[in-house]
C-alpha positions as CSV (number, residue, x, y, z in Angstrom):
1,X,-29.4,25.5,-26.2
2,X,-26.1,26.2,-25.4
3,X,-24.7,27.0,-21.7
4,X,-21.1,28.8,-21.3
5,X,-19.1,27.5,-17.8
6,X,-16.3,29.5,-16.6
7,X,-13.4,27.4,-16.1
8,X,-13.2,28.9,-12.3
9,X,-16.6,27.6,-11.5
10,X,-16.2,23.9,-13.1
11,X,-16.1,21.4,-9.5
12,X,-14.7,18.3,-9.7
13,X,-17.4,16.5,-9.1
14,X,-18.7,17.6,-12.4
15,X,-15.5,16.9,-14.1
16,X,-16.2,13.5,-12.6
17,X,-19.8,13.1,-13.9
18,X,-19.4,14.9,-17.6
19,X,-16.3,13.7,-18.5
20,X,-15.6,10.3,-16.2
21,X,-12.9,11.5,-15.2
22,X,-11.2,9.8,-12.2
23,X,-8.4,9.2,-10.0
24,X,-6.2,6.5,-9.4
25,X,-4.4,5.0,-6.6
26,X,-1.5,3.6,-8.4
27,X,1.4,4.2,-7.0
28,X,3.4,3.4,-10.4
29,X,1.3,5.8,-12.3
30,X,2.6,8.7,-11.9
31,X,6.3,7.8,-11.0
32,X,7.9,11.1,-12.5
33,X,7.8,13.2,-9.8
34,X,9.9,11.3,-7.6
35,X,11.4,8.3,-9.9
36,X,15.1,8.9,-11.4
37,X,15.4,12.9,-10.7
38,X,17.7,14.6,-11.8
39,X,20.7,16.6,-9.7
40,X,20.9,20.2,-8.6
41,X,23.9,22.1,-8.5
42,X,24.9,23.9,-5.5
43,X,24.4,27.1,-7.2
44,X,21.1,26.2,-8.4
45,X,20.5,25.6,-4.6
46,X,21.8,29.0,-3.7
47,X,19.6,30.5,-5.7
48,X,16.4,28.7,-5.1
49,X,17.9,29.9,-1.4
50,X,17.6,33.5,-2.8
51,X,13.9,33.0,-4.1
52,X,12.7,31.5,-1.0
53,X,13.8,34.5,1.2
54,X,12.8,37.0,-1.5
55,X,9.0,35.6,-1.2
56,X,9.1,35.8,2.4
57,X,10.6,39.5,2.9
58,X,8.2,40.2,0.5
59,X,5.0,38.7,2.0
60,X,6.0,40.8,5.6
61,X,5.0,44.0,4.2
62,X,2.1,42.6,1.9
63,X,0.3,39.7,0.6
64,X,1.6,38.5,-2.4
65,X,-0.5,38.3,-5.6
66,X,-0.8,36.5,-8.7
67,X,1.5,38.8,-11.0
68,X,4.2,38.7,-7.7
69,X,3.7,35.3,-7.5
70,X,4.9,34.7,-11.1
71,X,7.3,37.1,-11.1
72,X,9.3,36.9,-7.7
73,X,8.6,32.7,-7.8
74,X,7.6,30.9,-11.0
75,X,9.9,32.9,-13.3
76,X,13.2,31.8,-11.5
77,X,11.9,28.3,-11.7
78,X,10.7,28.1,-15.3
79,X,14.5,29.9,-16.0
80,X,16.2,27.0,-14.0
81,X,14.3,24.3,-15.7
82,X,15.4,25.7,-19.4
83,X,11.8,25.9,-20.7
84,X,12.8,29.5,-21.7
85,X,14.7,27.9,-24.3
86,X,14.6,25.7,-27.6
87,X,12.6,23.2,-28.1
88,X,9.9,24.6,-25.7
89,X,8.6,28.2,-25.7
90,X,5.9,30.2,-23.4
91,X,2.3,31.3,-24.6
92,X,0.5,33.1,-21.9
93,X,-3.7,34.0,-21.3
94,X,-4.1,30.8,-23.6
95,X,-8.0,29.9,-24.1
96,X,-9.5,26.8,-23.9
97,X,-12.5,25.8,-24.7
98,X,-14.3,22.3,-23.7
99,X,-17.8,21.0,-25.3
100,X,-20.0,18.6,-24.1
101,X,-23.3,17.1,-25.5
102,X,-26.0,17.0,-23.1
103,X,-29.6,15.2,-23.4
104,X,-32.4,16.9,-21.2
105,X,-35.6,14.6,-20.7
106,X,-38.4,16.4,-20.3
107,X,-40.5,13.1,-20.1
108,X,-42.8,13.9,-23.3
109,X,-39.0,14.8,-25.4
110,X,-35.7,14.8,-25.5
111,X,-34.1,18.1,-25.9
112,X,-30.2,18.4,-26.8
113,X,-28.0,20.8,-25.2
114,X,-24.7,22.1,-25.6
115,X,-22.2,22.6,-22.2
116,X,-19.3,24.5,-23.0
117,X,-16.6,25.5,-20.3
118,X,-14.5,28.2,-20.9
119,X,-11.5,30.1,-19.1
120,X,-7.7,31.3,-19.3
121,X,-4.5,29.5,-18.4
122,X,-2.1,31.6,-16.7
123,X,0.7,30.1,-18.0
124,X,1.2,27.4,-20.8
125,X,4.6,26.2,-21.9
126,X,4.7,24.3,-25.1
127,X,6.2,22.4,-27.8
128,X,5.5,21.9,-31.4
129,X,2.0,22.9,-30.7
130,X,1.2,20.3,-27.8
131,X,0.1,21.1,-24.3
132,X,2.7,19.4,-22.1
133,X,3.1,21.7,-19.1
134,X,0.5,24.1,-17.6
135,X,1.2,26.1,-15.1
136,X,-1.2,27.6,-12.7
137,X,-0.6,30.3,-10.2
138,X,-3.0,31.4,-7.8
139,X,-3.1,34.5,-4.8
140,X,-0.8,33.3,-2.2
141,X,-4.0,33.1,0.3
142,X,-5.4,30.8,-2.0
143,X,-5.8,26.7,-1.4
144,X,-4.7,24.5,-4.0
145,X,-8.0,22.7,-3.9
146,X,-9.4,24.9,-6.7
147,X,-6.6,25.2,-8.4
148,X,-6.5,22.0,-9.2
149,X,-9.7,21.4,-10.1
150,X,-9.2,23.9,-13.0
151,X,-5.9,23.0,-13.9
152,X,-7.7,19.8,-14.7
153,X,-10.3,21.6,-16.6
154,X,-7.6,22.8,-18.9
155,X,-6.1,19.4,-18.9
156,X,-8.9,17.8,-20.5
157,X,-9.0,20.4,-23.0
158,X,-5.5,19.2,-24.1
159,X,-6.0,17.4,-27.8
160,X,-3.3,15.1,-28.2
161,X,-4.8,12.0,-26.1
162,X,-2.3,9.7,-26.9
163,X,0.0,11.9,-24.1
164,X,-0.2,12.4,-20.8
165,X,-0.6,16.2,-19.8
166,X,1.4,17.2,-16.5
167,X,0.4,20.2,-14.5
168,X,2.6,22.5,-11.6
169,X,-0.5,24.2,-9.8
170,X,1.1,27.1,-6.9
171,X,0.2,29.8,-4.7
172,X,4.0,30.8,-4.1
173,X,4.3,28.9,-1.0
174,X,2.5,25.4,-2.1
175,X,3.6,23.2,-4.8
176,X,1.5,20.3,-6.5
177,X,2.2,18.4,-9.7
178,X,-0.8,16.4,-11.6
179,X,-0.5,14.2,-14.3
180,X,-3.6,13.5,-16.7
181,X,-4.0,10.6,-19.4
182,X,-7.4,10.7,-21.6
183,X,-7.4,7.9,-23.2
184,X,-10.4,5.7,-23.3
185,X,-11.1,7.5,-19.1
186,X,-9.6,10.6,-18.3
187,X,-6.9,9.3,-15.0
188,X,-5.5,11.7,-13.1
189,X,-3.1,11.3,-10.0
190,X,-1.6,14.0,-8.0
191,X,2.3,14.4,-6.1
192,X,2.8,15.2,-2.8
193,X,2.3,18.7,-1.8
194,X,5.7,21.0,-1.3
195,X,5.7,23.9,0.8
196,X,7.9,26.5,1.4
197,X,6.8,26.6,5.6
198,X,9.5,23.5,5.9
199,X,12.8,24.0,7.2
200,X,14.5,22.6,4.2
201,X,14.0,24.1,0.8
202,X,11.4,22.9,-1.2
203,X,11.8,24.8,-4.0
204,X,14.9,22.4,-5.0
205,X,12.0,19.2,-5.3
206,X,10.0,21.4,-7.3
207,X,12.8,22.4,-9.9
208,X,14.3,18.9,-9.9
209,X,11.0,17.8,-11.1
210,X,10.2,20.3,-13.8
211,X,13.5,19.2,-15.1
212,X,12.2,16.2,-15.3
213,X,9.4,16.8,-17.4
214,X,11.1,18.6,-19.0
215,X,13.2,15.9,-20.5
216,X,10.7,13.6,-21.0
217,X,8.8,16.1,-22.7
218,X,11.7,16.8,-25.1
């Protein structure tokens, strides 16, 4: 018997129970997002300037959603971070698919069954075939909460173990970074959350940290 999941309605607590997956309180692992980071130039800064205000004038005559998000937001950033360019290129609407094995007692047998989530990744940026950035965007009205959940999905999905998966899940006004490791457990661990509501720019944390996955993924 075989039972399709969309990714969308995968919680975490059943990426917990089906796949172990936990998360750790180590500070040191998941150091890139604030560990060595590399500098911004002021007109980097003026234009992250430029996207912030064009979100907001845009949200005051409507809510902003998912293709505006990408568009007004996430391109700019993926632009500034050079994953536009050689080595890494974009595949977007990627499909993932995830198995699992599951054994039903029915006291008198045993009856095998077959779990397989499914779903779409908004936007996947890549290199020689390996996942190493997914990007998520969401409606602007939306919590990051489920987001992340099924950026993780996708994460687990990823099938080069040996390397850690990072993730950038958005609504166009929050910002959260995940790292994954499979390993022998899945381990996940999750960056502070940017916003765009603070008086300073956030979006110049956000870039400054894609740059540097994006040199460690290089």
């Amino acid at each position: 018997m075989i039972q399709v999941i969309q990714a969308q309605n995968v919680t975490l607590a059943y990426l917990k129970k089906k796949f172990a997956l936990y998360k750790s309180e180590d500070e040191q692992f998941f150091t890139e997002w604030f560990d060595y980071i590399p500098e911004m130039s002021e007109l980097e800064k003026q234009y992250l300037d430029r996207v912030k205000n064009n979100y907001f004038n845009i949200l005051e005559n409507a809510p902003l959603l998912e293709e505006a998000v990408k568009l007004v937001v996430l391109s700019p950033l993926l632009d500034l971070a050079g994953f536009y360019r050689p080595p890494f290129y974009i595949a977007t609407e990627e499909s993932i698919e995830i198995s699992e094995q599951v054994i039903i007692d029915n006291e008198l047998n045993a009856e095998q069954s077959k779990e397989i989530i499914k779903g779409k990744i908004d936007v996947l940026v890549l290199q020689e075939q390996l996942w190493l950035l997914i990007i998520e965007s969401k409606r602007s009205s939306f919590s990051l909460a489920k987001a992340i959940t099924q950026a993780l999905t996708y994460m687990l999905a990823n099938l080069q173990p040996e390397h850690p998966a990072y993730s950038l899940v958005m609504n166009g006004e929050d910002f959260q970074f995940i790292k994954l490791i499979k390993r022998d457990k899945p381990m996940y661990a999750l960056s502070d959350k940017f916003t765009l509501y603070r008086r300073d720019n956030e979006l110049y944390q956000v870039l400054n940290i894609l740059k540097k996955l994006g040199q460690i993924l290089n």
